[in-house]
C-alpha positions, 0 to 999 in steps of 0.5 A, spaced: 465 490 501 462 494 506 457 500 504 458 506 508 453 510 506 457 517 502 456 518 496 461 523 493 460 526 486 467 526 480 469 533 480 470 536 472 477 534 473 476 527 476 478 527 483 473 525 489 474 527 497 474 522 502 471 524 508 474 525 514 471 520 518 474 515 512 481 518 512 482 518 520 478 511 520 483 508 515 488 513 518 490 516 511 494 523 512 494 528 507 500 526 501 499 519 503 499 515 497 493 510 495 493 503 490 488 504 485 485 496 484 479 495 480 475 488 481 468 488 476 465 494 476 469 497 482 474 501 484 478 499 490 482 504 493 488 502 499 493 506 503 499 504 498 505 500 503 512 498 499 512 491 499 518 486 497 518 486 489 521 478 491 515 475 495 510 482 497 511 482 504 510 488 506 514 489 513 522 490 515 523 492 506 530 497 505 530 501 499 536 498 495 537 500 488 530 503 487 527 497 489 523 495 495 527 488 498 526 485 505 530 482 509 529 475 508 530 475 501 536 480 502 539 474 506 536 469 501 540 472 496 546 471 500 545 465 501 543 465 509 539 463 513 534 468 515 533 468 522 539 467 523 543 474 524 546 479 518 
């Protein structure tokens, strides 16, 4: 884990900023979504990104009844080939 020097301090109500300089860095916008992990002591946060619920892949995912599925898992549970057309 990489330090970067700020230190920011939990307001009354729980919330912290994240300093601009971050947020353009890790190119989060205002209303973005943030994952919450903790590892030990640490709390980790990460732009949140939907992911396949079957495999976790994170690219080419269609909502599809609620869930977040990919394209090869789709074709999969047609019973094709992925990589081989839709």
């Amino acid at each position: 884990m990489k330090s970067t020097g700020v230190v920011r301090r939990v307001d009354d109500l729980g919330r912290i900023v994240l300093p601009i300089e971050l947020r353009h860095t890790l190119d989060i916008e205002e209303k973005d979504a943030l994952e919450i992990y903790t590892e030990g002591n640490s709390i980790i946060l990460k732009k949140y990104e939907p992911s396949c619920i079957f495999c976790g892949e994170a690219g080419d995912v269609i909502m599809y009844k609620g869930r977040n599925v990919c394209r090869s898992c789709i074709l999969e549970l047609q019973g094709k080939t992925p990589g081989a057309g839709v």
